[in-house]
N, C-alpha and C positions, 0 to 999 in steps of 0.2 A: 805276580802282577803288583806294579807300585802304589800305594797307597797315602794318595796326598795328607798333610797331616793339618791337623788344626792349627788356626792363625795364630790364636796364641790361649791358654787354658788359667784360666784367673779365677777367684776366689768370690763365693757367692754374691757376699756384701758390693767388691769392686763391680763385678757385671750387673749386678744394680744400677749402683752410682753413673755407669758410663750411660746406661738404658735410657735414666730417669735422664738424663743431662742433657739429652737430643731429643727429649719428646717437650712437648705443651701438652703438661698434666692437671688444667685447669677443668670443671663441669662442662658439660655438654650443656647446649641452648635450652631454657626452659619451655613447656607448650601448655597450652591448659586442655581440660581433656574433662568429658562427662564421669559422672561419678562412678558409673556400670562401666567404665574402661579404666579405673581408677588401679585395680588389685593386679598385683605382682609391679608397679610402678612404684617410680621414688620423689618423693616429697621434693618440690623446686621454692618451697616456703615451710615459715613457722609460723602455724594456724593456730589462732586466737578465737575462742568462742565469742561469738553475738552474743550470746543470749545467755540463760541458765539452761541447766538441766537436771532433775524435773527444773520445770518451767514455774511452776506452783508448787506448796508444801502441800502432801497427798497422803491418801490414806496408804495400809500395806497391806490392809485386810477387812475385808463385810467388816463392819460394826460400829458402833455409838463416838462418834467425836464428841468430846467432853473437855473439863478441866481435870486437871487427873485429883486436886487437891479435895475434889467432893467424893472421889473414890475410897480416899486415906480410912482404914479400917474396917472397910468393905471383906466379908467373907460368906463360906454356903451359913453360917450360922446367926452370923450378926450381918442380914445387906443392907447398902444402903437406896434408899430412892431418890429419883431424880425425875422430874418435869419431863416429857417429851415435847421437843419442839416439831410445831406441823409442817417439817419436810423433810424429804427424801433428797438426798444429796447422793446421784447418779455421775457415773463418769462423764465429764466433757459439761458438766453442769456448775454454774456459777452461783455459789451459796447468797441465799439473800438474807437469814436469821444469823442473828452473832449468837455463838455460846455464850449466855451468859451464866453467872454458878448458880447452881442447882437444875443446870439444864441438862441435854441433850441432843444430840440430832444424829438419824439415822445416815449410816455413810456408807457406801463401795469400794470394794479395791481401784486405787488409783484415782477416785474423785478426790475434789480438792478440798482443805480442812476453808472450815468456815473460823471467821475471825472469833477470838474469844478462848478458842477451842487448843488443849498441848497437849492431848493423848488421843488415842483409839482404843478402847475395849473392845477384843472379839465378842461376836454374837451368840458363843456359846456358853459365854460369863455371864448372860444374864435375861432378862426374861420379862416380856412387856405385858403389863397389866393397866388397861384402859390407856390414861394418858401421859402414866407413868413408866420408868425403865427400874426396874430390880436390878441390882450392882452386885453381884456375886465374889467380885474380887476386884482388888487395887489394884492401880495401873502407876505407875511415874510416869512424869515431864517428859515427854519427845516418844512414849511408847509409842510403837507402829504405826511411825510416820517417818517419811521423808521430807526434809526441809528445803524448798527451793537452791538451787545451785549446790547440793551437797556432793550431788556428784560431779558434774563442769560448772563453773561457776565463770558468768559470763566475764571475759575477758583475760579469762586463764589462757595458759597457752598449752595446746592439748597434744600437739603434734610439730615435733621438730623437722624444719629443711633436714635433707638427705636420710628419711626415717624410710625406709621399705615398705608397703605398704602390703599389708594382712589383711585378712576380712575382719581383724577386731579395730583395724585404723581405718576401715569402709565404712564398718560401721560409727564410727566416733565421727565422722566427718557427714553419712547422714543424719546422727544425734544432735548435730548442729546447725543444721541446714542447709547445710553446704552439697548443693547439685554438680560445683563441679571444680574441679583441683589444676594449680600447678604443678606441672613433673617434668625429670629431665626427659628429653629425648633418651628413649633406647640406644643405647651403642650397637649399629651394622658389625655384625663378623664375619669376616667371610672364611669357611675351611675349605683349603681342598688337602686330599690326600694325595699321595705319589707313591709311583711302585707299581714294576710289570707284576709284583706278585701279588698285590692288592684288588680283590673282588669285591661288590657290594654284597650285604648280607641277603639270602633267598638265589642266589647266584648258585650255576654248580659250583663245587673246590674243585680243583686238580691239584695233583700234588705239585709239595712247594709253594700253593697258593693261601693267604691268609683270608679271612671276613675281616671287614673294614669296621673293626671296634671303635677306634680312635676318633673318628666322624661321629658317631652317633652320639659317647661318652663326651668330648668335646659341645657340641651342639648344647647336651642339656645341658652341661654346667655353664653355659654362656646364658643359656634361659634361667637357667637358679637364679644366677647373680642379677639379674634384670636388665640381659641383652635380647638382642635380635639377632639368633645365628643363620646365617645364608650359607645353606652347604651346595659347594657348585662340581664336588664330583671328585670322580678319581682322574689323575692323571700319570698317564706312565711316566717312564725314565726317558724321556724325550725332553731336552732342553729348549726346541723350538716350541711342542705344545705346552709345557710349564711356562715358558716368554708369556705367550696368549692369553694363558690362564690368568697369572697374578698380572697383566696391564688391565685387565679387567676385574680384578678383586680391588686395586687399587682405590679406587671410588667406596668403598668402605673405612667406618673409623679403626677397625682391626682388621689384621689378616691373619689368620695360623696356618701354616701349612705343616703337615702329619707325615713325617719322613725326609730324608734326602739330606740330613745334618752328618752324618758320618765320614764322608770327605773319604767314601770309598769309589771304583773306578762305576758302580752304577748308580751316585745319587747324586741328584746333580741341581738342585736347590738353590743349596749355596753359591754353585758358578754362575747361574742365574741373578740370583739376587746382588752378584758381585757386579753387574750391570746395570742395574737400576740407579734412578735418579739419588744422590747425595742424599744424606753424609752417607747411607748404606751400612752395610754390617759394623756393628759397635762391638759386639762381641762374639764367638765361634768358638766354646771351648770355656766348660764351669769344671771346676774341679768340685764336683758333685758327686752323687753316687746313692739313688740314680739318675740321670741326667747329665752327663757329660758331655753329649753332642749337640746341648742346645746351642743354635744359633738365632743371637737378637740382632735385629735393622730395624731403622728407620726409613723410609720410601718417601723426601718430601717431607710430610707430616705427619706420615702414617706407620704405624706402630706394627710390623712386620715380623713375626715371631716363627721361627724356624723350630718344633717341638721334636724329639726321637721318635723314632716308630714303637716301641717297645711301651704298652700300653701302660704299664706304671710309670715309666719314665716320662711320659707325654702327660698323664694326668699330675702327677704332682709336680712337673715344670709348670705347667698349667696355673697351678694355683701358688705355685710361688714365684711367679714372674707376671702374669698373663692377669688373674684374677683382682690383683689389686690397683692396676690398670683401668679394668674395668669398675671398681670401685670409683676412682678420682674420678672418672668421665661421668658418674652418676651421684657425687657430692658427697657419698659414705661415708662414714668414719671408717676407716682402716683397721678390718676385720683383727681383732685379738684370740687367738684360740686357748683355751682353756688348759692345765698342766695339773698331774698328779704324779707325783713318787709312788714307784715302782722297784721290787727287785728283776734284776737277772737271775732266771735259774742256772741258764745255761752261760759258757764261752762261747760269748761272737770277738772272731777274728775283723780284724779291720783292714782295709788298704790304703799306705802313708801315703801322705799328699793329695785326698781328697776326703772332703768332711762327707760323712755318710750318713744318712737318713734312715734308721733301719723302722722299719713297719713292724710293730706289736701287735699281738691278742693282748687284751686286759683279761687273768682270770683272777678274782676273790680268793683270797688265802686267808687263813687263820689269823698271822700276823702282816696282813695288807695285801695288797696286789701284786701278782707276777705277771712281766712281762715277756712275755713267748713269742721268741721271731717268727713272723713267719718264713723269711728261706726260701720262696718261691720265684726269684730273681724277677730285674726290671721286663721280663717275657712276659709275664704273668699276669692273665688278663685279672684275675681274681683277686690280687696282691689284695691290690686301693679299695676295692669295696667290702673285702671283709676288715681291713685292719681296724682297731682302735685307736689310733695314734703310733706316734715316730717317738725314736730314740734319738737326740741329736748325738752323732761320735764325733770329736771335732780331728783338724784332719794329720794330725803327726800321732794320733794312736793308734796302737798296730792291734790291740785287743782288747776287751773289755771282760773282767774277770766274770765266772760263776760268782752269784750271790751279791754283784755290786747295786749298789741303790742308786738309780737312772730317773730323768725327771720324762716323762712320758709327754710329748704335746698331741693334745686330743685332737681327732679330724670330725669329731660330730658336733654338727649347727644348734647342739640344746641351747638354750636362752644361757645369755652369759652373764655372768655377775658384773652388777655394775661401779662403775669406781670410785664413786662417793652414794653414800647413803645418807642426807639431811633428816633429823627426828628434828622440831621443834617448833616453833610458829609461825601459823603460816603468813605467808607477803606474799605481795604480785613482784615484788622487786625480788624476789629471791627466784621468779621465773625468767627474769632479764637475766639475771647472772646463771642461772643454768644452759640456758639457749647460748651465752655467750662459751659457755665451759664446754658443751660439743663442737660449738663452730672448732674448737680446740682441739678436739680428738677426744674426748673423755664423758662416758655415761653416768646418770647420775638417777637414784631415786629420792623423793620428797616424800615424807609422812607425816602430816602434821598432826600434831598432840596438844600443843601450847607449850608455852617456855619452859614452866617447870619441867618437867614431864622428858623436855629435851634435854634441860639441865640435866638432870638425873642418867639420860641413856647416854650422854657424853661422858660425865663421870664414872659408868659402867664399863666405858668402852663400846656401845652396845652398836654406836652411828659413829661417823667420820667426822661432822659437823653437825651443829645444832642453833637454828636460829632463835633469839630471845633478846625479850626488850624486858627485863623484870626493873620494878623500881624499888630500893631500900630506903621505906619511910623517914629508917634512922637519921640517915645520911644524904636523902634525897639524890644518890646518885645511881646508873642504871647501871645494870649487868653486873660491874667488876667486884661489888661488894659478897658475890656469892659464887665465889671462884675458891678453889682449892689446888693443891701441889698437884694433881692428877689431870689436871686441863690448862689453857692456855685461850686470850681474846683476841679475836682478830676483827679488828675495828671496822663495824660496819658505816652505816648511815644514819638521817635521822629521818621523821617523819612524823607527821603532824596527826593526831589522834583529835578526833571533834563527836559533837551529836549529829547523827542525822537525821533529817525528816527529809518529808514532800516538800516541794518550794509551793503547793497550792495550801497550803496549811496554814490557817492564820493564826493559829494562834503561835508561833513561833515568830511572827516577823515581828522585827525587833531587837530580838533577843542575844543575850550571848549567854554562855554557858551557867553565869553565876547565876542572870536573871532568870534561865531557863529551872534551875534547882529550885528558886526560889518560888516558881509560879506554878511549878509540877501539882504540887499538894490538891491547887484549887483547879486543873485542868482534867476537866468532866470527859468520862469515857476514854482517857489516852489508854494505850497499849502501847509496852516497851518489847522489844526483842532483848535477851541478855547473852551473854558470853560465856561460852564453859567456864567452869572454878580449873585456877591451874594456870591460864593465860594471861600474859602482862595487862590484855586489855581488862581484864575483872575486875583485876586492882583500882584500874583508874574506873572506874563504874562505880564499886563499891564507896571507892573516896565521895566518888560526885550525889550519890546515893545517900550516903549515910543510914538512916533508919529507915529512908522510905521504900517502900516495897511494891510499886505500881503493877496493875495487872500485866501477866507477860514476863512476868520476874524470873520466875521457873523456864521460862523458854531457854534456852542453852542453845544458842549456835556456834559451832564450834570453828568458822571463820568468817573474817571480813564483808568477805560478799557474800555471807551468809545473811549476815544483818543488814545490809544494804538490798538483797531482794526482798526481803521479807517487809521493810520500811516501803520500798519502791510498789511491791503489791498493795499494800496498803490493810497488810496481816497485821502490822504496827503499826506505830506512828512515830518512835525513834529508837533508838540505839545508840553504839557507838563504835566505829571505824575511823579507818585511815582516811586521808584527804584524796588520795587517790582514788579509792573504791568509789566514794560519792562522788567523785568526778565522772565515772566511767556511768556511774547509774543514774545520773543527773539528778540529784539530791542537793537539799539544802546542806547548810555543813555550819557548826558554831562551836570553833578551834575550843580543845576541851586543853592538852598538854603534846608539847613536841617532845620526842624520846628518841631513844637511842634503839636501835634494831643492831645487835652485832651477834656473832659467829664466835661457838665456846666450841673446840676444839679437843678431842683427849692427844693430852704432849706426846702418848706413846710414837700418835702417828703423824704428827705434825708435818713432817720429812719425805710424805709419801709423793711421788709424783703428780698424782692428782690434786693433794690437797696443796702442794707447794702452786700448782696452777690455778687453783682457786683463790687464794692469798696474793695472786700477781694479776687476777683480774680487779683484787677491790681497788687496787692503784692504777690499774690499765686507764687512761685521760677518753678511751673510746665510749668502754664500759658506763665510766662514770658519767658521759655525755646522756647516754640512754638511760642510766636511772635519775638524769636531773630532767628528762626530756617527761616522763612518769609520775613529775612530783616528787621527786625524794629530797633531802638535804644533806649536802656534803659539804664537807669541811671541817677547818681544826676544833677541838673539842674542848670547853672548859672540863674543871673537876667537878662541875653540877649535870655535867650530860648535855648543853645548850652549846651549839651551834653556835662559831663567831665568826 
């Protein structure tokens, strides 16, 4: 019997390009949806907190908020005493008594620190006698407490458009208050199967007859990826009821149908689909392996995928044709799977003129990993879900020796490494340029330390990038004075550093920064918040400080809108921040120095994809609209660091 042949058999990469080239691969419509319908959905925005979180600086444990500087040489043999003040500071309770030194006041896990107050002593350090607290041991500045916005600091941005949603991103979006989310619509799929020999599963077998794997296995990997699979059945080898079937699958964003690509005299899919409305079959025929018979169409607009019946082959055409499809329809970044070097123990034979995918065990050896085929051809329902990953063979080799070293791509969804790692000070503009570096394809982690700190882990190699704004007294100029052969500057922006307060605050109106320095001394009860030691902003503190040392000194928050909630609660009464953060927290602001904020680089990796993307957004004119839209300054730079 004659066996019609495929239309024509082309190479992975090309039946791509023809695929992508007849679809509209843009997101799907966004919808907003209650927060309890929120998980297993994909982010249709980039969510900016309101607020902070905590919301107030709180205690971490039962005991005594204090100043820690009245503890200093406190032990069981030498304590020291301190005043008890008369209240009990309970959670959800608003402190009315400031610490002042030599005081006390009893506190809760998670109530809120009373002003005056930078440490918490547990209650098992010490020991109340009438109206006094016995001090059994020292504490430091910021012991067991938490600083307003230390962990979301309002107007961070917490969660990226196209981010998948978990129960730890459910959660972060009830930590903000947020009742209820943009997401794309789900993508419709609709499968059916084909084949007189195809039964549903719980069905009897007869022989010759399969369970309909391919449906079930299909379906949930359409639910993994954050579809909506509609399974509408088996249909036999009948080209009138296949007609029927797919005029009515049509009405879906995907179709896949599970068998009938073989272009033998009983599948008959493809004759079908060769009737449908334009452009119709793009491709019929990958020189794959497994996967040969895959046939791709389009229907109209709709994305029509013809998968083999042979359970390996159907699953991993799946996900390298089918999977990233659904990706683009729900705004993803374009899944990257993970690689480790591996040996062959054994000879695997190859067949020329089609690149093959062979499926691995990873086992642990002495000297690294071997990879062990499994060998259980594209039949094998069991292939896909025991392997570890694929060996790519590309497709003019005919064998792959015992003992050769093969680069293994991993099929397991663990958390992937992401493709820039920022160490160094924090900015809200260095969230603009990350949200901008995924719209891009590219993950990114922020750990802020302050600039030194970055400096140093750039110089190590330790981050990818490092933001820092340091200033050289010597020279009065920012960053480039503390650069070495082992790193490289990529010119950031600038940005206006000031004091802030309350704008109901009178004693600051008036004032500008000089007169501010100058009226400090004589300004009765002020509280400052300070900046960790390390950060460019300390520097300019220190300068503007000089000898004086106002209560609050020792406080250490270790960013921006650290200082700006703590001023905004009224834990303080100034600091010092960015012109942006007091904008966002509606604070006074009295311009202290404009600086430079740029990007120290190690040269090793200057080259890398990601970071060459990152160095193409600080010039991108879009980019740069949204950090000028934020308050930042751009523009050419004299040799003193100012803006012209």
């Amino acid at each position: 019997m004659r066996q019609e042949q495929f239309l024509e058999v082309i190479d992975r990469d090309e039946a791509e390009r023809r695929f992508h080239a007849a679809l509209d691969l843009g997101p799907l419509p966004a919808e907003e949806v209650p927060l309890e319908r929120c998980l297993g959905r994909t982010l249709a925005e980039d969510v900016f907190a309101p607020v902070d979180v905590p919301a107030f600086d709180r205690s971490n444990m039962d005991g005594y908020a204090l100043r820690a500087e009245d503890t200093f040489g406190a032990s069981e043999q030498a304590p020291r005493r301190l005043r008890l003040n008369r209240e009990l500071i309970a959670s959800g309770v608003v402190p009315r008594i400031q610490v002042a030194r030599g005081t006390a006041t009893a506190i809760a896990t998670g109530a809120v620190i009373p002003r005056g107050a930078d440490a918490v002593l547990l209650v098992e350090a010490t020991d109340e006698e009438g109206d006094e607290l016995v001090v059994r041991r020292a504490v430091t500045p910021g012991e067991a407490l938490t600083f307003a916005g230390s962990d979301i600091a309002r107007g961070e941005l917490v969660l990226h458009d196209g981010e998948a949603l978990t129960a730890r991103e459910t959660g972060v979006l009830a930590a903000i208050g947020r009742e209820r989310a943009r997401v794309r619509r789900r993508p419709r799929v609709a499968i059916l199967s084909t084949g007189d020999e195809v039964v549903p599963p719980g069905a009897r077998l007869a022989i010759g007859q399969v369970f309909d794997s391919n449906a079930r296995a299909l379906a949930d990997a359409v639910t993994e990826l954050g579809g909506e699979p509609h399974l509408l059945g088996i249909i036999p080898d009948d080209e009138g009821a296949l007609e029927r079937a797919l005029a009515g699958a049509l009405g879906h964003d995907v179709v896949l149908v599970s068998g009938g690509t073989s272009k033998g005299p009983g599948d008959v899919a493809c004759r079908v689909i060769s009737r449908l409305p334009p452009p119709g079959i793009v491709v019929h025929g990958v020189a794959l392996k497994p996967g040969k018979p895959l046939c791709l169409a389009v229907c109209g607009k709709t994305p029509l995928v013809v998968l083999p019946g042979f359970p390996t082959s159907a699953l991993f055409t799946f996900h390298e044709f089918v999977a990233p499809l659904l990706r683009r329809m729900l705004g993803q970044v374009e899944e990257r799977r993970g690689r480790v070097r591996a040996t062959l123990p054994l000879r695997v034979n190859s067949e020329r003129g089609r690149t093959e995918y062979l499926l691995v065990h990873l086992v642990p050896a002495d000297e690294g990993l071997r990879a062990y085929p499994l060998g259980k051809g594209s039949g094998s329902v069991t292939t896909w879900s025991r392997a570890d990953g694929f060996v790519t063979i590309p497709q003019n080799t005919e064998f792959v020796a015992a003992g050769a070293e093969v680069t293994v791509t991993l099929l397991s969804r663990d958390i992937e490494a992401k493709d820039l790692v920022f160490i160094g000070s924090h900015c809200v503009g260095l969230d603009v340029l990350v949200a901008a570096l995924r719209r891009r394809g590219y993950t990114a982690r922020i750990i802020s330390v302050g600039s030194e700190a970055g400096l140093r882990a750039a110089k190590a190699g330790e981050c990818d990038v490092a933001g820092v704004h340091l200033l050289d007294p010597a020279t009065g100029r920012y960053n480039e004075p503390f650069l070495d052969e082992s790193v490289v500057l990529l010119r950031g922006y600038g940005r206006m550093q000031g004091v802030v307060h309350r704008l109901d605050d009178a004693r600051f109106a008036g004032l500008d920064c000089a007169g501010f320095a100058r009226a400090l001394p004589a300004m009765h009860g002020v509280v400052m918040v300070n900046r960790n030691r390390g950060s460019g902003t300390r520097l300019l503190i220190d300068r503007l400080l000089g000898e004086l040392r106002p209560t609050g000194h020792t406080n250490e928050a270790r960013t921006h809108n650290a200082v700006a909630a703590a001023v905004a609660a009224g834990r303080a009464d100034f600091g010092v921040a960015i012109a942006t953060v007091a904008r966002d927290y509606g604070l006074g602001f009295l311009p202290l120095a404009e600086e430079r904020y740029d990007f120290v680089v190690p040269r090793a990796r200057r080259e890398r994809p990601a970071l060459r993307a990152f160095a193409g957004l600080l010039e991108d004119a879009e980019t740069r609209a949204l950090l000028r839209a934020r308050g930042f300054l751009l523009g050419e730079w004299d040799g003193a660091g100012d803006a012209r």
